[in-house]
MMTF fields as JSON, N, C-alpha, C and O atoms, coordinates in Angstrom:
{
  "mmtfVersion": "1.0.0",
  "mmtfProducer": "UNKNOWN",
  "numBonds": 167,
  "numAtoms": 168,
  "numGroups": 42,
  "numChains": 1,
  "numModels": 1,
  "chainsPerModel": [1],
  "groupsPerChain": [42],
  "chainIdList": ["A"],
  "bondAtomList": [4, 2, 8, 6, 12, 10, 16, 14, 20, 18, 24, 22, 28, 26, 32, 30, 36, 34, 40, 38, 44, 42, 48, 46, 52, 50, 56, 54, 60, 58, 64, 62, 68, 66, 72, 70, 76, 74, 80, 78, 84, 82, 88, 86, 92, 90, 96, 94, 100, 98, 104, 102, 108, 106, 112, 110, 116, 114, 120, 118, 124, 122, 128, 126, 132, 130, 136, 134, 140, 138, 144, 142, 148, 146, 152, 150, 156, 154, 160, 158, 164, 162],
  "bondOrderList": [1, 1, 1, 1, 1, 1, 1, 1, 1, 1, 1, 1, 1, 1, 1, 1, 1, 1, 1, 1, 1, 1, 1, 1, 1, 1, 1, 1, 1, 1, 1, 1, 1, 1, 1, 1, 1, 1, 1, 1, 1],
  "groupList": [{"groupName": "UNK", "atomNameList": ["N", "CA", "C", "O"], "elementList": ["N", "C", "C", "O"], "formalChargeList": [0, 0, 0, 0], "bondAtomList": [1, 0, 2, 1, 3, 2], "bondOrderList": [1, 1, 2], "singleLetterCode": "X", "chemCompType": "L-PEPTIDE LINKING"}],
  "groupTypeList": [0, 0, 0, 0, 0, 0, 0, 0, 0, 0, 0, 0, 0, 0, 0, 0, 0, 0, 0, 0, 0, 0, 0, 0, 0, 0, 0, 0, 0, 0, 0, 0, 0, 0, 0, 0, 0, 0, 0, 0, 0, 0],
  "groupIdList": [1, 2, 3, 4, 5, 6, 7, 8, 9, 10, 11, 12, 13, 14, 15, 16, 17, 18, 19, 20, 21, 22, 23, 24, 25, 26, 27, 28, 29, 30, 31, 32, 33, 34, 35, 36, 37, 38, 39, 40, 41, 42],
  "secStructList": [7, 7, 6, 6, 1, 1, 1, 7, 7, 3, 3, 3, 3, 3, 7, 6, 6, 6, 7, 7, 3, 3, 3, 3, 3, 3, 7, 6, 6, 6, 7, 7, 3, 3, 3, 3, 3, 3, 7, 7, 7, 7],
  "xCoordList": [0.063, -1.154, -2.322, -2.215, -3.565, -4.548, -4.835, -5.001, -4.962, -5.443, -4.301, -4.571, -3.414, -2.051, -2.662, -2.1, -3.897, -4.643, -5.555, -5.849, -6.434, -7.613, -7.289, -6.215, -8.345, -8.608, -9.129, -9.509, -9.242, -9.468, -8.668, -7.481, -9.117, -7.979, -8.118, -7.381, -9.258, -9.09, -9.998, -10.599, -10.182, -10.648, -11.055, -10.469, -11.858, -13.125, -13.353, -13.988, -12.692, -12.941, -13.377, -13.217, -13.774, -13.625, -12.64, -12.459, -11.835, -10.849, -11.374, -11.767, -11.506, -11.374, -11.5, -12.462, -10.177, -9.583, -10.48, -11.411, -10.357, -11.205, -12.432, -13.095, -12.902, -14.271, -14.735, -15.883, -13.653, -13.399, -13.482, -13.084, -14.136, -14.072, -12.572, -12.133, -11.49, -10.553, -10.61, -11.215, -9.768, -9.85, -8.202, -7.445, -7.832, -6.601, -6.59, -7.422, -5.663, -5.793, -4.698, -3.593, -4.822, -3.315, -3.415, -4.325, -1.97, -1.743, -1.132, -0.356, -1.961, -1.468, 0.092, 0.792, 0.585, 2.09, 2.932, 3.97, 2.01, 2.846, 3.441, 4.345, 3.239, 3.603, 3.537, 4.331, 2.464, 2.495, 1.225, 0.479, 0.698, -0.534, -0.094, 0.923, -2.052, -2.21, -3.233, -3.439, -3.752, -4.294, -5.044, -4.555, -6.93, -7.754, -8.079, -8.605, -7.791, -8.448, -9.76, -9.435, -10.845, -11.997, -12.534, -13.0, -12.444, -12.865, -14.374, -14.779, -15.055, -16.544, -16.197, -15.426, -17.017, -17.027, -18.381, -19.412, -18.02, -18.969, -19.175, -19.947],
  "yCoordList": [6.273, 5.497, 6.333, 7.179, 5.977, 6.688, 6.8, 7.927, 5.543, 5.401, 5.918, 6.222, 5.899, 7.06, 8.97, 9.815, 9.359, 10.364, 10.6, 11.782, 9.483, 9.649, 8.791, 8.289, 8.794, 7.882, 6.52, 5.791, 6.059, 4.632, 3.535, 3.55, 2.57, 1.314, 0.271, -0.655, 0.691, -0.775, -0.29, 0.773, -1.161, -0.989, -2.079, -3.019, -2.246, -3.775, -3.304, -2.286, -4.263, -3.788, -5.404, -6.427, -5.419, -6.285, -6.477, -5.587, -7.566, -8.075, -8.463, -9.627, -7.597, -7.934, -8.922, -9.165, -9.833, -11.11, -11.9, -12.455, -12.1, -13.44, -13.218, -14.187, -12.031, -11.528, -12.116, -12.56, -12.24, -12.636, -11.071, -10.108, -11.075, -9.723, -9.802, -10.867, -8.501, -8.391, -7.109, -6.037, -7.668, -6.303, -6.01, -6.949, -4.88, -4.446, -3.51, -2.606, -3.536, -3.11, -2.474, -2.888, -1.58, -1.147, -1.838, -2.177, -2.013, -2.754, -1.73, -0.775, -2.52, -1.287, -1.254, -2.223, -0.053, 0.396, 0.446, -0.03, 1.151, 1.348, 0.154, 0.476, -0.737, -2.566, -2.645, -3.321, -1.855, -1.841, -2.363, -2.397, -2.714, -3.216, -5.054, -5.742, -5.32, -6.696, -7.07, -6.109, -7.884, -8.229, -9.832, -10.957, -9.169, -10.704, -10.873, -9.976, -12.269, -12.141, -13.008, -14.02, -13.027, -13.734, -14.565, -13.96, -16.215, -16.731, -17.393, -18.004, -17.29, -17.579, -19.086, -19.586, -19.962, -20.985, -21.573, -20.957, -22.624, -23.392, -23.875, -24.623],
  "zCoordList": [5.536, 5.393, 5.917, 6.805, 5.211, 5.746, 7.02, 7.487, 7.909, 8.671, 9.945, 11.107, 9.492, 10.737, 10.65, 11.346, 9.652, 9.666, 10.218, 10.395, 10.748, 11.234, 12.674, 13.008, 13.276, 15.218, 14.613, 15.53, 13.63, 13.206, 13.634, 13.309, 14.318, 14.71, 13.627, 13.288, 13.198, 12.02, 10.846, 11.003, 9.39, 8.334, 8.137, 8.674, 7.55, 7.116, 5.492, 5.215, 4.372, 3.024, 2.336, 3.002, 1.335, 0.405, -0.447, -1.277, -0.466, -1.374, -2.477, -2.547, -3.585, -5.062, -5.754, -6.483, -5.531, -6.246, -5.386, -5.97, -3.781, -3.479, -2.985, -2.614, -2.902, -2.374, -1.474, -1.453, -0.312, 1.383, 1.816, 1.162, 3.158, 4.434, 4.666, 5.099, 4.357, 5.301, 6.33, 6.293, 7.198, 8.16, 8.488, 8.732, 8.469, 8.679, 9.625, 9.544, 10.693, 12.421, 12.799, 12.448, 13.428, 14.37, 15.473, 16.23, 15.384, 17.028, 18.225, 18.268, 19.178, 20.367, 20.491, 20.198, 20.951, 21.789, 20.145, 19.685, 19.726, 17.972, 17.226, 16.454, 17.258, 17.116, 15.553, 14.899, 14.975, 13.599, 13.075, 14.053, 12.218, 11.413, 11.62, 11.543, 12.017, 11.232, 10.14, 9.399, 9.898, 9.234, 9.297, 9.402, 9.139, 9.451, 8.321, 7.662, 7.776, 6.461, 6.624, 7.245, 6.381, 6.86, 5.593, 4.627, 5.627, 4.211, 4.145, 5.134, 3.183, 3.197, 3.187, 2.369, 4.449, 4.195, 2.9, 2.63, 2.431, 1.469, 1.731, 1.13]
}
């Protein structure tokens, strides 16, 4: 994954399909990736 290349702990992109903020994170002590998915309220 990209981000096991660079000092980045997390990524902030736009999802496509629901055009919600997600953010995808490393977790400390090598734990693995999570994931925020952030939804526009109406």
């Amino acid at each position: 994954m990209e981000m096991e290349l660079s000092d980045h702990d997390f990524y902030a992109y736009l999802d496509e399909d629901t055009e919600d903020v997600a953010i995808v994170y490393r977790q400390k002590d090598d734990r693995g990736y999570g994931l925020i998915e952030c939804r526009a309220a109406l």
